[in-house]
C-alpha positions as CSV (number, residue, x, y, z in Angstrom):
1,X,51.0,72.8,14.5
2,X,51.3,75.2,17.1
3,X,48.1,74.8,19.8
4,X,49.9,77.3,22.3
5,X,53.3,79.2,23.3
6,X,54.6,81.0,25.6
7,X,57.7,83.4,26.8
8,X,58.8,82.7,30.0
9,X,60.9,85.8,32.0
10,X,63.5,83.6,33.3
11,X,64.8,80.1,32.1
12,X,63.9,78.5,34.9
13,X,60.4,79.5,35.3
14,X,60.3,78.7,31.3
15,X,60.9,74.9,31.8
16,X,58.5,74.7,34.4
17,X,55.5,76.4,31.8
18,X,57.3,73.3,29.4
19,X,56.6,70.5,31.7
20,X,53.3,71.2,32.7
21,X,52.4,71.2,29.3
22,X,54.4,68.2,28.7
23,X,52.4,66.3,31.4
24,X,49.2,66.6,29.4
25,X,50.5,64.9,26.4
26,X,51.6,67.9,24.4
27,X,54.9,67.8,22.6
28,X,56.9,70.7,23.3
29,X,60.6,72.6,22.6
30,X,62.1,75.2,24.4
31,X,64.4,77.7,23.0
32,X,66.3,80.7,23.9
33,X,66.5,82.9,20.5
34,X,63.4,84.4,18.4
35,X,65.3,82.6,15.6
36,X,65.0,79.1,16.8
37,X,61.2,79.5,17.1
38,X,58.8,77.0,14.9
39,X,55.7,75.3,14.3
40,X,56.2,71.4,14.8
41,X,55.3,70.8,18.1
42,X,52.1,71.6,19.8
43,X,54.1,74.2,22.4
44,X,56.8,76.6,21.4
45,X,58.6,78.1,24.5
46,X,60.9,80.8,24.3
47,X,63.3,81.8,27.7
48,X,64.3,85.6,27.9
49,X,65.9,87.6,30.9
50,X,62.8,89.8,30.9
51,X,62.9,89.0,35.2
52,X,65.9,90.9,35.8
53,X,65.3,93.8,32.9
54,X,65.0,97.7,33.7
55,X,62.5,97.6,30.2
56,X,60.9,93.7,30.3
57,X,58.7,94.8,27.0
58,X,61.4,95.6,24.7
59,X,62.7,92.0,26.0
60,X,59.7,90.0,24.7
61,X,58.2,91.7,22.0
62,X,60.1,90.7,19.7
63,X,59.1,87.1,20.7
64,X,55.4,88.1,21.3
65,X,54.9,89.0,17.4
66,X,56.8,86.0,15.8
67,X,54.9,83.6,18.3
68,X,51.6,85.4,17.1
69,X,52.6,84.8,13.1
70,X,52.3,80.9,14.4
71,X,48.7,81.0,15.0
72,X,48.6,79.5,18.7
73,X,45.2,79.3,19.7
74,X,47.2,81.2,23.2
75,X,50.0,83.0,24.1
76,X,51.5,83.1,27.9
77,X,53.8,85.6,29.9
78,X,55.1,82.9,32.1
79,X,56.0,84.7,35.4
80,X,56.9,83.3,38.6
81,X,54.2,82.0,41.5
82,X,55.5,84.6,43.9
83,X,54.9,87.7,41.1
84,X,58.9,88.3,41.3
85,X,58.6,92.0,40.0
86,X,58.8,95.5,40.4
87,X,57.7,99.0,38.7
88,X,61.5,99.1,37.6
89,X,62.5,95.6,37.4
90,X,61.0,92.9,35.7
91,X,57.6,94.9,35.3
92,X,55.1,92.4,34.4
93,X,52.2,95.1,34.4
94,X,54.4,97.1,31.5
95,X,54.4,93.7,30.1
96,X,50.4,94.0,30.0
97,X,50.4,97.1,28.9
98,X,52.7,96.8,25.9
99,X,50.0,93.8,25.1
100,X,47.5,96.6,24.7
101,X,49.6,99.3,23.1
102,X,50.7,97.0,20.4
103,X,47.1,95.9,19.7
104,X,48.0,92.5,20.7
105,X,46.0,92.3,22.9
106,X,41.8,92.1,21.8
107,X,40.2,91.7,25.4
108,X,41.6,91.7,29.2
109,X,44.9,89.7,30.0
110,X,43.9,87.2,32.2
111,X,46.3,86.7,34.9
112,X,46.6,83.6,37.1
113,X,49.6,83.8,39.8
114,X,48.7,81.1,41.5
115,X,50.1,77.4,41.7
116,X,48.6,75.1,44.5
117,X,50.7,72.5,43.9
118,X,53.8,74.4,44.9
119,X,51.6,76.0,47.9
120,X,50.7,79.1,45.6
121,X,46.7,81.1,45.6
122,X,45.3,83.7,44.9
123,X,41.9,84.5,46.9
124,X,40.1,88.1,46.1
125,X,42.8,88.8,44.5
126,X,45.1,88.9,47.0
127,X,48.1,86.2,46.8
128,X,49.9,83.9,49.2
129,X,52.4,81.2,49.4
130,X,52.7,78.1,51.8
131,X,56.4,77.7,54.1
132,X,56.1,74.8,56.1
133,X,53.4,74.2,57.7
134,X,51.8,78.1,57.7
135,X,50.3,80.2,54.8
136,X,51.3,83.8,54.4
137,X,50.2,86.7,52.2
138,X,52.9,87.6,49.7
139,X,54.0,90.5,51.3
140,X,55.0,88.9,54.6
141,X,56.6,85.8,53.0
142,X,60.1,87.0,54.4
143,X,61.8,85.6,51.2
144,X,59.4,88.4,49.1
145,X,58.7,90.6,51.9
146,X,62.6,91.4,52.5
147,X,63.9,90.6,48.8
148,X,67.1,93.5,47.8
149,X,65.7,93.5,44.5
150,X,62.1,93.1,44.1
151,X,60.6,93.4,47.3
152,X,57.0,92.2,47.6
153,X,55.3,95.5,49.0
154,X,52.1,94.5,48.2
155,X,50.0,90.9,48.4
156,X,47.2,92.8,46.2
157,X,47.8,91.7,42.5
158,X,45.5,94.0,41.2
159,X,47.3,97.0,43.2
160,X,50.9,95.2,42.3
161,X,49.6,95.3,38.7
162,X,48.7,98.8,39.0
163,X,51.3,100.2,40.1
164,X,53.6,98.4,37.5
165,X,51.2,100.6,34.7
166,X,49.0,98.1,33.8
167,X,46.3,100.2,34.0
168,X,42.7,99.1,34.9
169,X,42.7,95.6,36.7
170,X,39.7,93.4,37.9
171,X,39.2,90.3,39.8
172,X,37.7,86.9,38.5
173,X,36.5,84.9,41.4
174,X,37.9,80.9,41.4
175,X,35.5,78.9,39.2
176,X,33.6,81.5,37.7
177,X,30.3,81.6,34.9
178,X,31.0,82.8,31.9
179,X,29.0,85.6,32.8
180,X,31.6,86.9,34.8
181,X,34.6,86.2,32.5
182,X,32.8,88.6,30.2
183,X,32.0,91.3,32.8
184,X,35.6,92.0,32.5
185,X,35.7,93.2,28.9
186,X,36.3,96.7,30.0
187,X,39.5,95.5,32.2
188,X,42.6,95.9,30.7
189,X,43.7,92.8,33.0
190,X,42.2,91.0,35.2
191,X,43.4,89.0,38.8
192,X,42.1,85.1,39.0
193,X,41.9,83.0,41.9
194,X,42.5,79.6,42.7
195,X,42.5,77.7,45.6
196,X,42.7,74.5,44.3
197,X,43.5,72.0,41.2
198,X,39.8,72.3,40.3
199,X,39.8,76.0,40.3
200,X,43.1,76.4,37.6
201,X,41.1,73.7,35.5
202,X,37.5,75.4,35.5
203,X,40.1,78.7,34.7
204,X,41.4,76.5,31.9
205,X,38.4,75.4,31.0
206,X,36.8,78.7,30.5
207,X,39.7,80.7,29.1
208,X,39.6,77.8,26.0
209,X,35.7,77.4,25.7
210,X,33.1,79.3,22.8
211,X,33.8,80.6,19.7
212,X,37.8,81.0,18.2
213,X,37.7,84.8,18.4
214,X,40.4,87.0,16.6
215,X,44.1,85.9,17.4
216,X,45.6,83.9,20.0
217,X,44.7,84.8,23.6
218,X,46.9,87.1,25.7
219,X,47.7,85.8,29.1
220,X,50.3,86.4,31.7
221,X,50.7,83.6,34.6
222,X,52.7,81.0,36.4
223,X,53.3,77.3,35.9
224,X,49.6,77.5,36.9
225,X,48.5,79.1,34.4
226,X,50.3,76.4,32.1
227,X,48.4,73.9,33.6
228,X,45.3,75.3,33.2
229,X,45.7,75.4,29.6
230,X,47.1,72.4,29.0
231,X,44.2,70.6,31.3
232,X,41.6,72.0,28.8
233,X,43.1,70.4,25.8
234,X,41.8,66.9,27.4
235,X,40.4,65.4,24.2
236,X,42.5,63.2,22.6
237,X,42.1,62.5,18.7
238,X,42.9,59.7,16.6
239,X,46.8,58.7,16.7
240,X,48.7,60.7,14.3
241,X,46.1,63.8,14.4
242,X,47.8,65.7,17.2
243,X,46.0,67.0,20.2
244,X,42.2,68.2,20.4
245,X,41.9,71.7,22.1
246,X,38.9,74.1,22.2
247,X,38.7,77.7,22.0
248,X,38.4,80.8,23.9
249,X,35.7,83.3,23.8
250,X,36.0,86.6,21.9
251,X,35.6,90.2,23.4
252,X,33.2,92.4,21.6
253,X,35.9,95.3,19.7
């Protein structure tokens, strides 16, 4: 049975979403064609060139619908920690917004960029990335800052976001109530922090808690992001009855 799945923009970022899932117990595959997609593990990964694509949507739509027809309780954009995108290459915001257009989508696309464990958070918003011993905002990381391709203009995710089309994006502040989770119904996405290990697994925590709502839920995020997810599924059945998970909350229509 499939718990979750995700489409990873490049296939390297797509074995890192695999192996944090992995470390939590869950079995998992990873494939590189829509047709080699299936239900017997718990995570169904699929790796795409959507990174280095002029139209990153048409790249994983495809993929987002069949994963859908496997009833994962969540599906994940897996994007790199550093947000490797632009308006016109790799556009994760069009990604969101396609989410949305397609009805995909029921409630904001949470988005979690950030990674501690590989020196990667996200505070109001606002993204950075440990070198050595110094921590610098995303847009003056030189490797981001000065990339040919996809130059990091920006350390604002929201403002990133929104200037990929993503429309309306709001910020969730690191280990937030529920309260505030829900606040963001009217977002089309919204920016999470973390700071720490603690603040992805709240995230997780919260993303998969209340009632099962209506689809699998829609998020876009890093090996973080994986993590988070995968920490929540932390009870562990019987042998032979697969791996306990909870659920997310549902948006109002």
């Amino acid at each position: 049975m499939t718990r979750f799945a995700f489409v990873a923009d490049d296939f390297t970022g797509a074995t890192d979403a695999l192996w944090q899932f992995r470390r939590f117990g869950l079995t998992g595959s990873l494939v590189t064609d829509v047709a080699g997609l299936h239900d017997r593990d718990d995570v169904i990964g699929l790796a795409t060139t959507a990174r280095t694509s002029g139209d990153p949507a048409a790249v994983v739509l495809p993929a987002f619908r069949a994963l859908a027809e496997l009833g994962p309780l969540a599906v994940q954009y897996k994007v790199c920690s550093t947000f490797d995108s632009s308006p016109s290459r790799g556009s994760i915001g069009a990604v969101v917004a396609a989410l949305h257009r397609e009805g995909l989508a029921r409630g904001p696309v949470p988005v979690l960029a950030a990674q501690p464990e590989l020196g990667r958070y996200t505070w109001f918003a606002t993204h950075f990335v440990r070198a050595g011993d110094e921590v610098q905002r995303l847009d003056r990381y030189p490797p981001m800052r000065d990339h040919p391709v996809t130059p990091a203009t920006e350390a604002d995710l929201r403002l990133r976001l929104a200037e990929q089309g993503a429309g309306s994006v709001g910020w969730l502040p690191a280990d937030p109530a529920e309260e505030a989770y829900l606040a963001r119904a009217g977002d089309a996405a919204f920016v999470a922090d973390a700071m720490t290990e603690e603040h992805v697994r709240a995230l997780g925590r919260l993303l998969l808690s209340g009632g099962s709502g209506a689809g699998p839920l829609w998020c876009v995020g890093s090996g973080g992001l994986s993590y988070a997810l995968a920490s929540a599924c932390t009870a562990r059945p019987a042998s032979g009855q697969g791996t306990g998970c909870l659920f997310y909350p549902s948006f109002p229509p």
